[in-house]
N, C-alpha and C positions, 0 to 999 in steps of 0.2 A: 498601632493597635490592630491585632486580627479581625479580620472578617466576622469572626463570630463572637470578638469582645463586648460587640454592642448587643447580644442579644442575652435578656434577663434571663439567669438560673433558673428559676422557677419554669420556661418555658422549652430552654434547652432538649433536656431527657423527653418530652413531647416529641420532639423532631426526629428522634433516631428510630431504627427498624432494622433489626437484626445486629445491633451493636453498628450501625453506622447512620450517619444522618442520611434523610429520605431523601435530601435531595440528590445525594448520590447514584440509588435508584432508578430517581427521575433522568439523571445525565447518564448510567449507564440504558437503560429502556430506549432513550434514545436512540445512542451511540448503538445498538443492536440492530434498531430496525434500519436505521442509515445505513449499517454495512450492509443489511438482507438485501437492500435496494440496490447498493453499489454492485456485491458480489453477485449478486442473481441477474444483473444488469451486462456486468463485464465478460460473464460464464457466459454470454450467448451472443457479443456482441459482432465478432469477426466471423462465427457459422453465419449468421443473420446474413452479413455484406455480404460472404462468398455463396452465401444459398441462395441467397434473393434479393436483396436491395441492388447489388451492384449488376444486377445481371438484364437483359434487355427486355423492354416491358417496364419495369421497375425504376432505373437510375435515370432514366429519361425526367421523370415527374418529379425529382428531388430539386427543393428551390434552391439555385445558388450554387449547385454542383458543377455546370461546366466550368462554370469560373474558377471555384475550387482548383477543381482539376487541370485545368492548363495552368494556374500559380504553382499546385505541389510539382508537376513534369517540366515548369520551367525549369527545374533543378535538379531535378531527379529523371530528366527522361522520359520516354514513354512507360506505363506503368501497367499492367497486367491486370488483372480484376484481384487474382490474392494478394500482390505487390500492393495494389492501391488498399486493401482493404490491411494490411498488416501499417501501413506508414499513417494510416488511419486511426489506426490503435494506437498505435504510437504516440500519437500527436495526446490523444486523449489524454490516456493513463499519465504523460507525463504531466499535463495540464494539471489533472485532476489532485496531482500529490505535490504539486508545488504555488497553486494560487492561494493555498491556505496560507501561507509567504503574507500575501498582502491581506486576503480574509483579517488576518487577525491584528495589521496595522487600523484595517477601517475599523474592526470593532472596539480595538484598546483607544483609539487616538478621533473618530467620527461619529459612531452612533450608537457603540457601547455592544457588547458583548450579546447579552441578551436579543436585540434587533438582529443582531448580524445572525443569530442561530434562524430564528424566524424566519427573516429571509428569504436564507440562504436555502433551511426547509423546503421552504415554497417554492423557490426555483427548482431546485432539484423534484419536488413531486410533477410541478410540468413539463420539465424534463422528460421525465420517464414516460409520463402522458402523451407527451409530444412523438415518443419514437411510435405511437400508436399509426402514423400517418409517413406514408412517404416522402410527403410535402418536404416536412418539417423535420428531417433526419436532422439536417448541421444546425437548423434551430435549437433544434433537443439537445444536441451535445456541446452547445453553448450554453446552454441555461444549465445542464447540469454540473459542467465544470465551474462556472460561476457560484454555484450553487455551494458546489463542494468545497469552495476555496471561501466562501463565511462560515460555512454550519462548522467545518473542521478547524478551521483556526480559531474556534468563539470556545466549541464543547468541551473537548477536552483541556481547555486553561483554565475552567470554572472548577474540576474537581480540585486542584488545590486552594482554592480559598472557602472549602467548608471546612477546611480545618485550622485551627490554631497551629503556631509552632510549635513543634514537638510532640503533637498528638501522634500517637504510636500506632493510632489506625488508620493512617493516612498512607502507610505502606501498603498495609492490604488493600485498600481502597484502588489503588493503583491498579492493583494485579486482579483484583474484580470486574475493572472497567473493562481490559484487557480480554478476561475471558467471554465479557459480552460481547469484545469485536468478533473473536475466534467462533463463538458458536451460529453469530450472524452469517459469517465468513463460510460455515459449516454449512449451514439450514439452505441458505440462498439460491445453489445451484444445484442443490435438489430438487428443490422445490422449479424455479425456472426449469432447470431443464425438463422436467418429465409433462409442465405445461405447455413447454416449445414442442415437444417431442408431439404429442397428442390432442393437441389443440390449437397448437400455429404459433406463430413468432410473438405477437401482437398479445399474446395472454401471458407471456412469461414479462414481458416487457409491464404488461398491464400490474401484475401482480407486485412489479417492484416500487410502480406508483404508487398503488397501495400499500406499500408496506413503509414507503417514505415519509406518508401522509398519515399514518397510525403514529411515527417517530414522529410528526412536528406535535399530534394532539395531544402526545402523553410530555413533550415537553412545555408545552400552551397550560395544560391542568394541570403537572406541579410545579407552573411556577411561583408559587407560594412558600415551595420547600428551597427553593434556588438559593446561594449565595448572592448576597445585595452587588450591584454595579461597584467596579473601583471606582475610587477618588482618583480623577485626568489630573494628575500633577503638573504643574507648571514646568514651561521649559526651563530647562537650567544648560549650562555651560557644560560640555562633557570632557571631565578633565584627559590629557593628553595619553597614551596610552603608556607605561613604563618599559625599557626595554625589554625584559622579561617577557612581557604582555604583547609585544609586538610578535616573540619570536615562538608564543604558542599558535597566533594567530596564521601565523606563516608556516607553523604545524600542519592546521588543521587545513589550509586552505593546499596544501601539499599532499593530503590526503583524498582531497575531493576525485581526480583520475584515476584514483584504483577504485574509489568508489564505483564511478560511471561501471568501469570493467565487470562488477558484480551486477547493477542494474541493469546492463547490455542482455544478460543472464538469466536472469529474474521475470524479466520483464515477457523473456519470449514463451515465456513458462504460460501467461497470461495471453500471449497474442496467438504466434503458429502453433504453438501447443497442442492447441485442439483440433487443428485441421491436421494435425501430425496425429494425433489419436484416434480422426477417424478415417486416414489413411489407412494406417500400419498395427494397431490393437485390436484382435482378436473382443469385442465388445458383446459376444456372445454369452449368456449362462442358463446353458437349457432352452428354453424356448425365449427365453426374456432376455433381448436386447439392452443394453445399461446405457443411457443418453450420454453423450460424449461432454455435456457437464458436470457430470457427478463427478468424475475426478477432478474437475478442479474445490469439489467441497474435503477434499485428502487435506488442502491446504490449510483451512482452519480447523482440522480435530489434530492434525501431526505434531504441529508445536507443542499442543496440550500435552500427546503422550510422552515426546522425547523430554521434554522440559526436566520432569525429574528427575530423566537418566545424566541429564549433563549437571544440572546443579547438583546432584549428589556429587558427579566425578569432578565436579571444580573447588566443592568443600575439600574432599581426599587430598587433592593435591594442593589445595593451602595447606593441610595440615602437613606436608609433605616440603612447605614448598617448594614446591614446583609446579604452581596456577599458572600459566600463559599472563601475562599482561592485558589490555589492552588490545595493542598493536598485534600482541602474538594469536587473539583467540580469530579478529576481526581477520590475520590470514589465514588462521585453519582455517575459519568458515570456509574463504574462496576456494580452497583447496577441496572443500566436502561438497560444498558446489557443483566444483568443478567437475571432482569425480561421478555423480549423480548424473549430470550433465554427458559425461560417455558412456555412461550408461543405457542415457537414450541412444548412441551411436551405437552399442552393442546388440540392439535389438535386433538386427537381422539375423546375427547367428542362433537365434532360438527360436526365429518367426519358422508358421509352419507351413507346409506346400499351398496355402492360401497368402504366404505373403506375411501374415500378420505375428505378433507378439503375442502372448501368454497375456490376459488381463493386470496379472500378479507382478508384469516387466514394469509395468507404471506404476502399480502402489508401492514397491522400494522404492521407486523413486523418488516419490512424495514423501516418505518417508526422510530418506536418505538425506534428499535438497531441501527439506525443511531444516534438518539439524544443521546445515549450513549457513541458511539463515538464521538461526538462533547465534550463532556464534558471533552473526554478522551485523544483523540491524539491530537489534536492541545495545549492541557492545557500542558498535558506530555513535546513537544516538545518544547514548551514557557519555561519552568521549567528547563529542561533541556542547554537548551543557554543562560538563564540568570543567574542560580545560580552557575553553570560549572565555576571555574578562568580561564582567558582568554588564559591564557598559555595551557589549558587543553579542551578547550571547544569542538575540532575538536573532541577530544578523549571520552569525556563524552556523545556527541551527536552520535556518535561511539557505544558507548556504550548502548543507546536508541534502539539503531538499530537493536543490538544483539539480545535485549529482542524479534525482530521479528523474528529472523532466530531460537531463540530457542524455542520459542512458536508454531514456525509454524509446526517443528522437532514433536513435541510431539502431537500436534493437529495430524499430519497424523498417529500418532501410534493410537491414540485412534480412528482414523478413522476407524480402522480394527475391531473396536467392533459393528461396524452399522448391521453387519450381524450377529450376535452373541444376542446382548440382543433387547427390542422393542427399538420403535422409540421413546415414552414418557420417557422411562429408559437413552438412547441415550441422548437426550438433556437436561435431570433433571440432568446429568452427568456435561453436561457444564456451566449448570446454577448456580449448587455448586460450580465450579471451579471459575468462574469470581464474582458469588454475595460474593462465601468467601472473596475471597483476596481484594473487596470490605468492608468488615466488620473490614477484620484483617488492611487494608491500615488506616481506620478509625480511626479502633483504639489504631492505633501505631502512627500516625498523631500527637500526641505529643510530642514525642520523635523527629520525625525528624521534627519537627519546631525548639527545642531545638539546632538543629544540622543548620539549617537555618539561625537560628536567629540572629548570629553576621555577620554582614559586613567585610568589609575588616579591617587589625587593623593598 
């Protein structure tokens, strides 16, 4: 029985708002304010280290840093102030997108879904609070990645249990929750950055607490509208995998290294990005300087605009077809990527006798490497829950995840080359990494359709 077979007709039609139930609302209002926090947080968080935390005066008074730092250089060497601040990022971001892995075991299988958003809430708004203070930097970015790994693995598994099976508004409901990430993803580092810009570090930081803390209250008030807690099924026996079942597994688990390749990519979009923007981009318009965050808010409106130019051109070519697959869209992606990606490397041919790029060099390219991600993550993440056996899916979509924490790992290592070779070398770097594993996805794309190709037996 659905989620919502237990609740009486008569009361039903009360719950909806705007043709969908409120508590939908309530879990995207959320899911908004948690990205404003994350986005508004991660827009400023490597200018932060290389402007001020890491610097002397400042990295002295942070608890628990030296130690830090002689465990990451046991491995990595001596480490430079933007080296250590990019391997830094690293470490986070990939944290941040794969402890929802376990987030979402504690909450399905220990204290239930609902607890684990609360939380996870509440760490992440001391978090934010916490980077208020020097002390407390790797305090703060503990408690936020803990944070992130209940609230995101609780939130968004609650939208499908407000619906019945087959409820036909269960589709949009998805792509609603979706556009609250994008606008949060939007607002975020506009909003931080023009606070960091004019008011110090410590206020843009301040404002994502606050805006994490507006997300736990608006989920605390309608939890009235929420979907009731599952029923913790007993364990049962998981029967043995069929060989069929084996060999999508060995698909997908085949897939995970061209992944990484794309996240190596992605990731640095989010780390040296910004210190490469306010290197080499001309951030002038008139008398008004534009804060070296606002471009990264290009990244939640671009999806929104290209969205409908590719699903119109992926209907065409069903009707044609000739849709890409799968396998085939997720290697255009790397390949649009990729391209986007030397793009940045072209920048010095149109920088002007200041050195810098045109503003307009970075918004194609936001553009650009959005639509590459569009072919890329959502295809990936489709790929992965439906060809996954169901006994295994939590685990293989787990396993997706990975591919971010360890791409993000290695993207901060290469981040320590930014000071070391040019800025065209720098990104020709990342362009081979994603347009390769782009080529090689291609044209191994054979093989694992082979591996695809049988259903269940």
């Amino acid at each position: 029985m659905s989620d919502l077979a237990a609740i009486p007709a008569d009361i039903a039609p009360r719950r909806d708002a705007f043709g969908q139930p409120r508590g939908l609302w309530v879990l995207a209002g959320t899911e908004l304010w948690e990205r404003i926090s994350f986005h508004g947080m991660q827009a400023l968080l490597v200018l932060y280290m290389v402007g001020a935390l890491l610097l002397p005066g400042h990295v002295e008074h942070v608890a628990g840093f030296a130690a830090y730092r002689f465990g990451l250089e046991t491995f990595t060497g001596p480490l430079s102030v933007q080296a250590l601040a990019a391997q830094t990022f690293g470490f986070y971001v990939g944290l941040v997108y794969f402890t929802p892995v376990l987030g979402g075991a504690i909450g399905d299988r220990l204290i239930g879904r609902r607890a684990a958003v609360v939380l996870g809430g509440s760490l992440m708004t001391a978090g934010h609070f916490a980077l208020a203070f020097d002390r407390s930097f790797l305090i703060a970015l503990a408690l936020l990645m803990c944070g992130a790994g209940l609230l995101r693995g609780n939130l968004s598994a609650q939208v499908k249990s407000l619906y019945p099976d087959g409820d036909r508004r269960e589709a949009d409901a998805f792509q609603l929750y979706y556009v609250a990430i994008n606008i949060g993803a939007f607002l975020a580092p506009i909003i931080t950055g023009a606070l960091a810009l004019f008011y110090g570090w410590h206020f843009g930081f301040a404002f994502a607490g606050f805006g994490m803390l507006i997300g736990l209250c608006i989920y605390i008030v309608g939890a009235s509208w929420l979907p009731p807690e599952p029923v913790r099924k007993a364990r049962t026996v998981r029967a043995k995998l069929t060989a069929a079942e084996r060999r999508r597994v060995l698909g997908l688990a085949l897939i995970c290294p061209f992944m990484i390749c794309f996240w190596i990519a992605q990731t640095q979009v989010w780390n040296v990005y910004n210190l490469w923007v306010r290197d080499h981009v001309e951030l002038g318009i008139g008398r008004f300087q534009v804060p070296v965050p606002w471009l990264q808010a290009l990244d939640g409106v671009s999806p929104i605009l290209v969205m409908p130019i590719f699903l119109a051109l992926w209907r065409r070519q069903a009707r044609m077809g000739r849709e890409p697959d799968d396998l085939g869209k997720i290697g255009i992606g790397f390949l649009i990527f990729g391209a986007a990606t030397l793009w940045l490397a072209g920048a010095d041919w149109v920088a002007g006798t200041d050195g810098r790029a045109p503003l307009l060099w970075a918004v194609v390219f936001h553009l650009v490497s959005n639509s590459g991600w569009l072919y890329t993550v959502p295809i990936a993440l489709a790929l992965f829950a439906t060809r996954a056996p169901e006994s295994m899916r939590g685990m293989m979509i787990g396993a997706n995840s990975l591919s971010v924490f360890v791409g993000s790992v290695i993207s901060g290592r290469i981040g320590g080359l930014y000071e070391q070779v040019s800025a065209p070398a720098f990104w020709s770097l990342h362009a081979a990494i994603v347009g390769g594993g782009g080529v090689a996805l291609l044209l191994f794309s054979r093989s694992l359709r082979r591996l695809f190709a049988s259903g269940a037996e």
